[in-house]
N, C-alpha and C positions, 0 to 999 in steps of 0.2 A: 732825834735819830735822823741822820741821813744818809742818801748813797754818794760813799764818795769817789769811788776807784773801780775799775775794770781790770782784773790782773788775771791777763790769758784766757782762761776758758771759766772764770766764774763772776757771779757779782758780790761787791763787799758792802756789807750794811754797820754802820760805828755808832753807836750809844753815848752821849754824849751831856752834859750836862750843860747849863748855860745859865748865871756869867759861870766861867771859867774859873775857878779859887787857886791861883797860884802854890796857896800852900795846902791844901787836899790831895794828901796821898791817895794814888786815885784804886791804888792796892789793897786799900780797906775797903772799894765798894763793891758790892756783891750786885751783878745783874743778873735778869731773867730775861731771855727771850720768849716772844709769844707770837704764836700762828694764827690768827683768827680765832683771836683770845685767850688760845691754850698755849700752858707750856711746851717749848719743844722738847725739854730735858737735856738738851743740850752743854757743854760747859759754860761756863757764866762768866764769860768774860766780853770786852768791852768791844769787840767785833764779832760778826756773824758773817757767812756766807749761805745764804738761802742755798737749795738746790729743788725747790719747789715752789711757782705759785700763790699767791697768798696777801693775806693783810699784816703787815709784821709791826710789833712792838716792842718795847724793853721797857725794863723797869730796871731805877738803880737803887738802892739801899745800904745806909751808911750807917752800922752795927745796931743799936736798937731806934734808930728817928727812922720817920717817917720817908713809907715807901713810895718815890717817884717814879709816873709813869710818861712815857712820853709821848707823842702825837705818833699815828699810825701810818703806817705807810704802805701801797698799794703796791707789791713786785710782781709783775708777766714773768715767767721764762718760758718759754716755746721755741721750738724749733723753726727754721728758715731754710729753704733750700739752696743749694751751693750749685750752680750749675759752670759746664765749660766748652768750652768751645774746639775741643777735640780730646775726646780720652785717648788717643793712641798720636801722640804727638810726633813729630817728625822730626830728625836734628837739624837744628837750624830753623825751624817754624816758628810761629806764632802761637801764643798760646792766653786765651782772655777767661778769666774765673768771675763769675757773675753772683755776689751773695744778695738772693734773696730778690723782691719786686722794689722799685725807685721809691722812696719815702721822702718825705717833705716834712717829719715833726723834728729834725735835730742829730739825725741817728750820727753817732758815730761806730766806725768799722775797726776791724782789728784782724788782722791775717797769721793766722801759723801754718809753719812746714815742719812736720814732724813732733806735734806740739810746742815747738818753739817758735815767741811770736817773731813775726818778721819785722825787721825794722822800718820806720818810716813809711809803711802804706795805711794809710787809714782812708782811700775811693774804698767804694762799694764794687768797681774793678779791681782785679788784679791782672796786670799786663804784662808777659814774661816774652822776651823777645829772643833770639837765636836762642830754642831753646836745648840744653845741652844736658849729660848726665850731670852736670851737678847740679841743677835743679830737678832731676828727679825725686820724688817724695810724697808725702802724703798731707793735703794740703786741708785748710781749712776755715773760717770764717765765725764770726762773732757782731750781732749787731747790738748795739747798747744805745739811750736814752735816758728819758726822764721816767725811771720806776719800771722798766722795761729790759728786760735781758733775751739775745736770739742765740741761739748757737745752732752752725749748719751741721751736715752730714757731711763725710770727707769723701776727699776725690786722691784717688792713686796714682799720679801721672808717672811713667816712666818714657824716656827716649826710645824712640824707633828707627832704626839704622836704616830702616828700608821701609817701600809700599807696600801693605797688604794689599793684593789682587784685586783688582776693582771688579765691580758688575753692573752690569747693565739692567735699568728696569725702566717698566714702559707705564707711561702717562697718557690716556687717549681714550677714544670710543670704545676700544675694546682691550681690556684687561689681562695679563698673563696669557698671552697667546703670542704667537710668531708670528701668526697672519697679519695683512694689513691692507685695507682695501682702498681702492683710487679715492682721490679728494677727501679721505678721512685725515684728520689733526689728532696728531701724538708726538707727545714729547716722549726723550731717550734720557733717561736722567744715570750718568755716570756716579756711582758711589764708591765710595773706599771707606772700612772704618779708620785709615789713616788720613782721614781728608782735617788739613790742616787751613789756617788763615796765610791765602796768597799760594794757595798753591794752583800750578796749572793745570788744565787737562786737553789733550790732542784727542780728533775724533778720526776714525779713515771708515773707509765707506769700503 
């Protein structure tokens, strides 16, 4: 048994035999999926898509001969979080989707808008640039591996024609107050939750 495909939002596990018999209707053979030993009950046939967790096996069986079982295999799926870099995007901004923390075992990535995947991004970025209503949508992330499946949380970007109202909040010695006394150090940190990548800000006094 191996994994061999990532299609969208699941992973797919194929039962397999080996060698290969050219002439083995592979119609006549009856598989068992198993969960950490147990059956899943599931239909029996020659693929499976976990949606849980687990140590998976099969077994194939060809009318009354003997039943083959095959080596087990170890599947993660867990969640990963999706992070971005401005939920109230601006038209025309920048806009960067972050799946998950930086990995080093092989990951490959996969991105959908609306659960359809997107084509040709497989970075761990997603980088969407002027960005406009027709990239508004509901976006999402997938990390995959060796025996390993992630799938993020989704993110709703839609265009923002205009800035929501910024505010001002104080960084210093003294906290949520107005006050501010000689040779004390405080920052004035200007927010918008439409604060996008590259945008500016003017200060007047």
């Amino acid at each position: 048994m191996a994994v061999t495909e990532v299609i969208g939002t699941s992973i797919e596990l194929t039962c397999s035999t080996s060698p290969q018999d050219p002439y083995l209707d592979s119609l006549t053979l009856t598989y068992t999926w198993l969960k950490d030993g147990s059956a899943t009950g599931l239909p029996t046939t020659a693929t499976f898509t976990p949606t849980e967790s687990g140590t998976y096996s099969c077994t194939a069986q060809l009318s009354s001969l003997t039943k083959l079982t095959s080596v087990t295999v170890k599947v993660t799926i867990d969640n990963i979080l999706l992070e971005t870099s401005s939920s109230m995007p601006i038209k025309g901004g920048r806009v960067i989707l972050t799946c998950g923390e930086k990995r080093t075992d092989g990951t490959t990535y996969t991105w959908t808008k609306d659960a359809k995947p997107i084509a040709r991004q497989f970075d761990r970025r997603l980088q969407l640039d002027n960005f406009d209503t027709t990239d508004d949508g509901i976006y999402a992330c997938q990390a995959s591996g060796n025996q390993f499946y992630l799938r993020s949380n989704t993110i709703n970007l839609e265009t923002q024609t205009s800035i929501f109202k910024p505010s001002i909040e104080q960084i210093g010695s003294i906290l949520c107050s107005e006050s501010f006394f000689e040779k004390g150090d405080y920052w004035l940190v200007c927010d918008t939750s439409s604060e996008t990548i590259g945008m500016t800000y003017e200060w007047t006094v």
